[in-house]
C-alpha positions in Angstrom: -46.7 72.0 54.8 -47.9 69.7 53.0 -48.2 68.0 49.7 -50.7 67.1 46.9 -49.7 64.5 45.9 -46.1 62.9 44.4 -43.2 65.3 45.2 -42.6 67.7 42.0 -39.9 66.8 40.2 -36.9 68.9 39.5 -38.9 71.7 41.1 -35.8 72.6 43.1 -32.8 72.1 40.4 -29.2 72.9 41.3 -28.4 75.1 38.7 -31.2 76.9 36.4 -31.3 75.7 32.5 -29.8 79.1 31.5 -27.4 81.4 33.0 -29.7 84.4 30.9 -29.5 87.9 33.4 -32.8 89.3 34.7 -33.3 91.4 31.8 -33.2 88.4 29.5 -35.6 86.4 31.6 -37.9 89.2 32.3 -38.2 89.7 28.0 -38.7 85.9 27.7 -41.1 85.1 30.5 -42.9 88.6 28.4 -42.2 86.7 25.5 -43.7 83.3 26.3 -46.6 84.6 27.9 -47.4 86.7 24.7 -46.9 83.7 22.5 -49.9 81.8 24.7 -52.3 85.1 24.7 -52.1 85.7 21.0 -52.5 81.7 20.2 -55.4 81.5 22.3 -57.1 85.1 21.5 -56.0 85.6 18.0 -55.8 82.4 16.6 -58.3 80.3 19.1 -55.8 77.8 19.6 -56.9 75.2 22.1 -54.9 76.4 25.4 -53.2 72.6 25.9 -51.3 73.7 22.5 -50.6 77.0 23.7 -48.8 76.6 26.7 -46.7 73.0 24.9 -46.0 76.1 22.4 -45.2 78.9 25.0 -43.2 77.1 27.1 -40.9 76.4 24.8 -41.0 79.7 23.4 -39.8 80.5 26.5 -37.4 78.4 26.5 -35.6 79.8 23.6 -36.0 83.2 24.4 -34.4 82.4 27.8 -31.4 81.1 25.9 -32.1 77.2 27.0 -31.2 74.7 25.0 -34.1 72.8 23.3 -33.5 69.5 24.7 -33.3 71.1 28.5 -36.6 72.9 27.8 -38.5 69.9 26.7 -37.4 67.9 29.7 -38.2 70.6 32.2 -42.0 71.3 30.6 -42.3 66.8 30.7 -41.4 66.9 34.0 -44.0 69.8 34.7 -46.7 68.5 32.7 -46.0 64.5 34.5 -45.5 65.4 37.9 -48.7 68.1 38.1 -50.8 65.6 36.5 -49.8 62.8 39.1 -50.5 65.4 41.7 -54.0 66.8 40.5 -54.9 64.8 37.6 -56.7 61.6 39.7 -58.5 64.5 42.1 -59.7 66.2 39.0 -61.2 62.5 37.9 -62.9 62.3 40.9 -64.6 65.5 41.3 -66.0 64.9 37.6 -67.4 61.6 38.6 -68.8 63.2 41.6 -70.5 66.0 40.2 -72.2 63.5 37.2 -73.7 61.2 39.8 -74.7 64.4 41.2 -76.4 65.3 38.2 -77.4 62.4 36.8 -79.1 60.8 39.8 -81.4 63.9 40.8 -79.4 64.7 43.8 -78.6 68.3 42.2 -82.2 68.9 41.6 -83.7 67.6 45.0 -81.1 70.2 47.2 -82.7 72.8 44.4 -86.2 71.9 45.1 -85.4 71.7 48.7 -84.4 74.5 49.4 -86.5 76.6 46.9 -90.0 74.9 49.0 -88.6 76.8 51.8 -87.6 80.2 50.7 -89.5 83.5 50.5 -89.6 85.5 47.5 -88.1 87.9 49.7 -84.8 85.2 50.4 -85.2 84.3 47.0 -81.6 85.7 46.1 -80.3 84.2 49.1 -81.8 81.2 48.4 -80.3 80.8 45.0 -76.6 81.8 45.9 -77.0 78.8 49.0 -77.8 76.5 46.2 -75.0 77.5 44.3 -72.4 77.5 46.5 -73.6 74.1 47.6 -73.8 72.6 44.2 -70.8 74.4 43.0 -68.7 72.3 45.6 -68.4 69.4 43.5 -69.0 70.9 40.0 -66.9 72.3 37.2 -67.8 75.9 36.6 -69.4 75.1 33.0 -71.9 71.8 34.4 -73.0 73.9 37.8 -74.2 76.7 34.9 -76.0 74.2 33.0 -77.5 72.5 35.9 -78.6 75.9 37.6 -79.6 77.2 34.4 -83.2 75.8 34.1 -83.6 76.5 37.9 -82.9 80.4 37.2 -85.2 80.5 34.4 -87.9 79.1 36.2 -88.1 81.1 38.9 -87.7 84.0 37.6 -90.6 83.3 35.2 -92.6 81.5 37.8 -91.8 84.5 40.6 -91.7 87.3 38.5 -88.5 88.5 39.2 -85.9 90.2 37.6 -83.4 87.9 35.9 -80.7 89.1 37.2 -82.0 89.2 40.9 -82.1 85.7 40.6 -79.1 84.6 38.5 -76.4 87.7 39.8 -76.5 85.1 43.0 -76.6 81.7 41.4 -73.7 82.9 38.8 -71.5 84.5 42.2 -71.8 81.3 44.3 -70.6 79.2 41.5 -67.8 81.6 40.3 -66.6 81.8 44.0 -66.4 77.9 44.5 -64.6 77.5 40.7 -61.5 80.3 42.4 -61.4 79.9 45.9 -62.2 76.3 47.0 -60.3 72.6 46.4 -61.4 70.5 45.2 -61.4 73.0 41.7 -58.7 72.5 39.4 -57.5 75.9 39.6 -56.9 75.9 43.0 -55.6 72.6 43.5 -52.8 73.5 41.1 -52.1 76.3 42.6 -51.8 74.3 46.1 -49.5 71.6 44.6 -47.4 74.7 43.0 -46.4 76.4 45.7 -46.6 73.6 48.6 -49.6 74.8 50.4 -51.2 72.8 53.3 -54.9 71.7 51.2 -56.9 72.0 54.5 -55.4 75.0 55.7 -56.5 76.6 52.3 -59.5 75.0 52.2 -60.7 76.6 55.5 -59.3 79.8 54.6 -60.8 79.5 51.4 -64.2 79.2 53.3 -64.1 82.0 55.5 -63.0 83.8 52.3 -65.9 82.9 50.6 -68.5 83.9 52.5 -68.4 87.8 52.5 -67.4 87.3 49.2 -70.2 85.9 47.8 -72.7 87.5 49.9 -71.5 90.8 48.5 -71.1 90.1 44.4 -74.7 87.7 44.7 -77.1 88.9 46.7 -76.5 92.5 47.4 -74.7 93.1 44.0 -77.7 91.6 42.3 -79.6 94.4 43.6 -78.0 97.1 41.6 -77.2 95.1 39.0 -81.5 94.4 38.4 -81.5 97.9 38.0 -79.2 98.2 35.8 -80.3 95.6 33.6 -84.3 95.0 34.4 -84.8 91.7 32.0 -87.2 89.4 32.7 -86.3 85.4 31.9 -86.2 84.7 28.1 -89.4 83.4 26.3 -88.0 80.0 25.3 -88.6 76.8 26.2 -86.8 75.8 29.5 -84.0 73.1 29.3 -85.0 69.9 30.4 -83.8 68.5 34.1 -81.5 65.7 34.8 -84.3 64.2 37.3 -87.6 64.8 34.9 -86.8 60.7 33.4 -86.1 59.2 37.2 -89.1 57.9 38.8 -87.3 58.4 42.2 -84.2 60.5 43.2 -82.1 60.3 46.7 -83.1 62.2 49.6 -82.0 65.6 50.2 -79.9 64.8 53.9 -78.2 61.7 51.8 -77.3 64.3 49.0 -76.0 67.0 51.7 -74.0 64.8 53.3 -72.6 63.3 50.2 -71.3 66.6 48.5 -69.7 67.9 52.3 -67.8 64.6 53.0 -64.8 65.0 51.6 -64.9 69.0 52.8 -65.3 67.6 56.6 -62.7 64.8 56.2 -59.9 67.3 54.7 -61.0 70.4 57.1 -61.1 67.4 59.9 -57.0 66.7 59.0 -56.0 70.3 59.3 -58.1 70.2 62.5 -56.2 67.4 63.8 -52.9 68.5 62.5 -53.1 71.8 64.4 -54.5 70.2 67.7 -52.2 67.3 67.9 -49.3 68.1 66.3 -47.3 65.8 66.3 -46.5 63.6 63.0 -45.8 60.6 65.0 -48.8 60.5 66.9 -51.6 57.8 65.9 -54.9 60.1 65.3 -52.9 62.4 63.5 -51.4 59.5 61.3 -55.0 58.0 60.5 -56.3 61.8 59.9 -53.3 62.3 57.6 -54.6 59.2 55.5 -58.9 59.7 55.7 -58.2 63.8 55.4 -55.9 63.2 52.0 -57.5 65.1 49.5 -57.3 61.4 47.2 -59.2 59.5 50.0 -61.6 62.0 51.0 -62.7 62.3 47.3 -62.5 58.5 46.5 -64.4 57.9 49.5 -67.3 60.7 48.5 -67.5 58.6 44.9 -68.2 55.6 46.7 -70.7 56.5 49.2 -72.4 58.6 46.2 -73.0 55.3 44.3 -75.0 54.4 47.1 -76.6 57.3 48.6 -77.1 58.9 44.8 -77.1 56.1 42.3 -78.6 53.5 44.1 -82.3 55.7 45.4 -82.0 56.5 41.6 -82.2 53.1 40.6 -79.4 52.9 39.0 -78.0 49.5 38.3 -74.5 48.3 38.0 -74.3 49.2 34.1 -75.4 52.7 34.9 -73.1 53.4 37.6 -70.4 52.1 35.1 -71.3 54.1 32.3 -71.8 57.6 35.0 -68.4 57.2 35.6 -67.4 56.7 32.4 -69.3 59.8 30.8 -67.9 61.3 33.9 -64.5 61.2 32.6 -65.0 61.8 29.1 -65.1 65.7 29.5 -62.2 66.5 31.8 -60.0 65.1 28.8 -59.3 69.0 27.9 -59.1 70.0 31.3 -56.4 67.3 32.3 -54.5 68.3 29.2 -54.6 72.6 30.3 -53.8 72.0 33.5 -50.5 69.1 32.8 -49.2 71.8 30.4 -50.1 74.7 32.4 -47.6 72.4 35.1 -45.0 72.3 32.4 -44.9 76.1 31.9 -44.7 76.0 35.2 -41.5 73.8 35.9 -40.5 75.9 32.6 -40.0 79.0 34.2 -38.8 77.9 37.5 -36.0 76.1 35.4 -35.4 79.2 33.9 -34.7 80.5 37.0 -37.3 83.3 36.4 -39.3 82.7 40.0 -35.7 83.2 41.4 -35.7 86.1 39.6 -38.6 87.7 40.7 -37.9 86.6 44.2 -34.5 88.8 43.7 -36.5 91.7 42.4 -39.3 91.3 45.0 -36.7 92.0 47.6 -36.4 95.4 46.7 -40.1 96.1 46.2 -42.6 97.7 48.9 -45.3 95.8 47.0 -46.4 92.8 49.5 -45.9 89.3 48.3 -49.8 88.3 48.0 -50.7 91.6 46.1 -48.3 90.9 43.7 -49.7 87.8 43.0 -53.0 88.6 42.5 -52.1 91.3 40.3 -50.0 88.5 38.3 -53.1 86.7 38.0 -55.7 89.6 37.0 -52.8 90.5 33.8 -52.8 86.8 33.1 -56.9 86.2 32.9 -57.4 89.6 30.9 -55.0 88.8 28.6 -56.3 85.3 27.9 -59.4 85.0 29.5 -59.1 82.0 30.9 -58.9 81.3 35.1 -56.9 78.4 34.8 -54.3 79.4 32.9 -54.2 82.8 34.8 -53.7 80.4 37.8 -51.2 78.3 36.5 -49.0 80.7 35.1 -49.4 83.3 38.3 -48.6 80.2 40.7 -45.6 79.1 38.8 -44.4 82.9 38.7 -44.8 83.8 42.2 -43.9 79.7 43.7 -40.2 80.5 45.2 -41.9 83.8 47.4 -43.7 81.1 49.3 -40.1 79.5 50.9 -40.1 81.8 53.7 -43.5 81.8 54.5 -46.0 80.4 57.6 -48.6 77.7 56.6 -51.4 80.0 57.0 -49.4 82.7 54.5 -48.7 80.1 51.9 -52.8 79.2 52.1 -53.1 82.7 51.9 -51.2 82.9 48.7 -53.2 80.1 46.6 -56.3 82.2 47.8 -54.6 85.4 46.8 -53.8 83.9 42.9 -57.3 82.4 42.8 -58.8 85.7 43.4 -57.2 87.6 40.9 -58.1 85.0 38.3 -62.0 85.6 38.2 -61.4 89.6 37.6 -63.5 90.8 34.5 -64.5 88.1 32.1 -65.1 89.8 28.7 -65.3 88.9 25.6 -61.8 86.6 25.6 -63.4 84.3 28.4 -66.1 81.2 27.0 -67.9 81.9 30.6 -68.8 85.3 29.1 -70.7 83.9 26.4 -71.9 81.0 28.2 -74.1 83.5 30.4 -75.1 86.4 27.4 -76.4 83.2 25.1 -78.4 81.8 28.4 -79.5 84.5 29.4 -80.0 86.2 26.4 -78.5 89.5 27.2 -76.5 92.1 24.9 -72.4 92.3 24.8 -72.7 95.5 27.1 -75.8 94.1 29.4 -73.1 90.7 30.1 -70.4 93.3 31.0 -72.8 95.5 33.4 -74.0 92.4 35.4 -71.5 89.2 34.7 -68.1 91.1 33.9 -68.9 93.8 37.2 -69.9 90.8 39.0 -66.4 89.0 38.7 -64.8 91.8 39.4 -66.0 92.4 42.9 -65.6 88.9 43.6 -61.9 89.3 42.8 -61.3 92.6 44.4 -63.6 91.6 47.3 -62.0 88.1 48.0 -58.2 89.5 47.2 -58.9 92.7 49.9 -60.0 90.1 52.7 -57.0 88.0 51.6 -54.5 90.8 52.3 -56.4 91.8 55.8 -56.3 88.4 56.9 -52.7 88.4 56.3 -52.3 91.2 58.7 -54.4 89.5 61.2 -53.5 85.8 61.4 
C-alpha cells in the first residue's frame, strides 16, 4: 500500500491516551459526534470550529487529559494537511484555469454540437463527469448551471431531464473519485493505494451514474415536470475571451493526471517490483503531487495561454484559485484531528474488537457509518472524515484492492439524502427554482441512489475481486 503523502503521525501510538472501557468510548465517540451535529445544525457553526470543538469534547468524555487531547487533534490536523492539503491547492488552480480560460465552456459546446435531443441526458451527464474531474462540487454547479438552463429553454425539455444528469455526474466525481477532498482523505486515513482506488473508483462510477442521471432523470421529469426558470441566464466564463483553447488541448489537460496515477498502479501491478527502474520513475510521474503539479503547468499553456492570458493573469488565476479552498483546507485539517482523536482514544481499536463479533461485513459497516454521519450533519466531508477515522484500524488486515474498496465504500455512503441540513440542497432548489418537497423528489432521491447504487456494487465487487 501506499501513501499520500508524509507518514501520519502518531497514527499507530503504543498505548491509547485513556485506558476508558468500550462502554465509555462508545458514549464519548456518541458524545463528540453529537457536540459537532448540533454546532453545525443548531447553531450554524462553521464545521472547522466544530470538529476543533468536538474533538476535544471527545476527549474529555473519553477521560483524556486535556493536554493529550490537544496534541493528538495537532498532530491530526498537521499531518492530514501535509498529506492532502497541497493536492487540494492544486485541483482548485486547476479547475479556475479551467474556468477562467473557456476550456470548461468549449468541452460543453463541444459536445452539446454533437448530441441529439434524444442523447441530450447522456450528453449532459458526459459533460459533467468530465468537468467534475477537476472541480469542487460547488464551482462544477455554477459552471454547469447556465449550460442546463439553456438547454432546457432552448430544447424544450424538462428541467430535470437535463439537470437530474448534469447534477449525478458531478455528485458522483465529488464521492468517488481522487483527486476530491473527500476521498483523498479518506485514502490517506486508512492507507489505501491512490491508483488502485482511483480505478476502482472508475468502474464504480459508471453504472452509478448512468443509473441516478440519465435513467433516474426519467422518472424524476415526471415527477416534477418544470420547465427552466424565466430569469435571465448567468453569464459564461468564456462570453469576455475573444479566443478560448481547443477542445483536444482541454481533454487532454483535465485526464492527465488521471492517466499518469492509473499508469503507476498499472505499472506497480505489472512489474512489481519496488526496486525495479520503470516502476521507480512510475512511482514518482504517477504521485498524486506530480501528476497534479504537472496538469497545472501544462494548463497554463494549453488553457491560459490560447486564452491570452499573460503572465499577470496566470498569477492572479492561481491566486483567486486559492483564495476559496481556505475553508475547505481548514474542514478537512480538523476533520484529520478528530480523526487522530479517536484513534488515540483507542475507539477504532475498539470497534475493531466489537467488529470481531459482528456478522455485519467490514465495508457495509462503513458506509452505514458514513450515511449516520451526512444525515446528521449534512455535510460529505465531514461524513467522510469522521467514518474514515472510525472504521481506519479494520483496514490492517486487508488486500490492496479491499482497502480501495473501503475508501469507495465511505465515499458512497456520504452523498445519501441531502436535505435540508446540506448547502448542496439549497444550492439546487434556489437554481433551479424548485419547492422544499420538488428538491427532495429529484435532488435528495437522486443522491440516494447514487449512494445505495455505488455502495451495492462496492460490496459485489468485494466478493468478486
Amino acid at each position: 500500500m501506499t501513501r499520500l503523502g508524509v507518514e501520519m503521525l502518531a497514527a499507530d501510538p503504543v498505548e491509547p491516551i485513556t485506558s476508558a472501557g468500550h462502554a465509555q468510548l462508545g458514549i464519548a465517540v456518541l458524545a463528540g459526534i453529537a457536540v459537532i451535529v448540533l454546532l453545525i445544525t443548531k447553531f450554524k457553526m462553521h464545521a472547522f470550529l466544530a470538529l476543533t470543538i468536538g474533538s476535544l469534547a471527545l476527549g474529555a468524555f473519553a477521560g483524556a487529559p486535556l493536554d493529550k487531547a490537544i496534541t493528538s487533534f495537532t498532530t491530526g490536523l498537521g499531518s492530514t494537511v501535509a498529506g492532502v492539503g497541497v493536492l487540494i491547492a492544486l485541483g482548485a488552480i486547476l479547475g479556475k484555469l479551467l474556468a477562467d480560460s473557456g476550456g470548461a465552456d468549449q468541452i460543453v459546446d463541444t459536445i452539446l454540437a454533437k448530441a441529439s435531443p434524444r442523447s441530450m441526458p447522456w450528453a449532459m451527464v458526459l459533460i459533467a463527469s468530465v468537468i467534475g474531474l477537476p472541480l469542487f462540487f460547488e464551482v462544477g454547479i455554477v459552471l454547469l448551471i447556465p449550460v442546463v438552463l439553456m438547454v432546457a429553454k432552448r430544447g424544450n425539455y424538462s428541467l430535470m431531464r437535463i439537470g437530474i444528469p448534469a447534477l449525478a455526474g458531478l455528485s458522483v466525481m465529488h464521492g468517488l473519485i481522487p483527486p476530491h477532498p473527500g476521498p483523498l482523505v479518506a485514502v490517506d486515513a486508512v492507507e489505501a493505494n491512490l491508483g488502485l482506488t482511483l480505478a476502482l473508483g472508475v468502474l464504480v462510477a459508471i453504472p452509478t451514474v448512468i443509473i441516478a442521471g440519465p435513467l433516474f432523470s426519467k422518472v424524476a421529469a415526471r415527477w416534477v415536470d418544470v420547465q427552466a426558470p424565466d430569469r435571465m441566464l448567468p453569464q459564461r466564463p468564456s462570453e469576455d475571451l475573444e479566443n478560448r483553447p481547443g477542445f483536444g488541448a482541454t481533454l487532454a489537460t483535465i485526464l492527465l493526471p488521471v492517466v499518469l496515477m492509473l499508469s503507476k498502479a498499472l505499472v506497480d501491478i505489472i512489474v512489481d517490483d519496488p526496486e525495479h527502474t520503470v516502476q521507480r520513475v512510475f512511482d514518482v510521474i504517477g504521485s498524486p503531487l506530480i501528476a497534479l503539479l504537472a496538469a497545472v503547468i501544462v494548463g497554463m499553456f494549453t488553457l491560459g495561454r490560447p486564452a491570452g492570458f499573460t503572465k499577470e493573469r496566470l498569477s492572479s488565476t492561481v491566486e483567486k484559485g486559492l483564495m476559496p479552498i481556505a475553508g475547505i483546507l481548514l474542514i478537512v485539517g480538523a476533520g484529520g484531528g478528530f480523526k487522530q482523536t479517536l484513534i488515540d482514544s483507542g475507539v477504532g481499536q475498539m470497534i475493531l474488537d466489537i467488529s470481531k463479533d459482528w456478522s455485519i461485513p467490514a465495508l457495509l459497516l462503513a458506509w452505514l457509518i458514513a450515511v449516520a454521519i451526512r444525515l446528521a450533519t449534512g455535510s460529505a466531508t465531514v461524513a467522510t472524515i469522521s467514518a474514515a477515522g472510525l472504521v481506519a484500524p479494520l483496514a490492517a488486515d486487508m488486500s490492496s484492492t479491499h482497502t480501495a474498496l473501503l475508501v469507495l465504500a465511505i465515499g458512497a455512503g456520504s452523498v445519501f439524502f441531502s436535505h435540508v441540513n446540506d448547502a448542496g440542497f439549497w444550492l439546487v432548489k434556489e437554481y433551479f427554482g424548485l419547492s422544499v418537497g420538488q428538491t427532495l423528489k429529484t435532488w435528495s432521491v437522486m443522491e440516494t441512489i447514487i449512494s445505495v447504487v455505488a455502495g451495492g456494487l462496492v460490496l459485489l465487487l468485494s466478493l468478486i475481486i
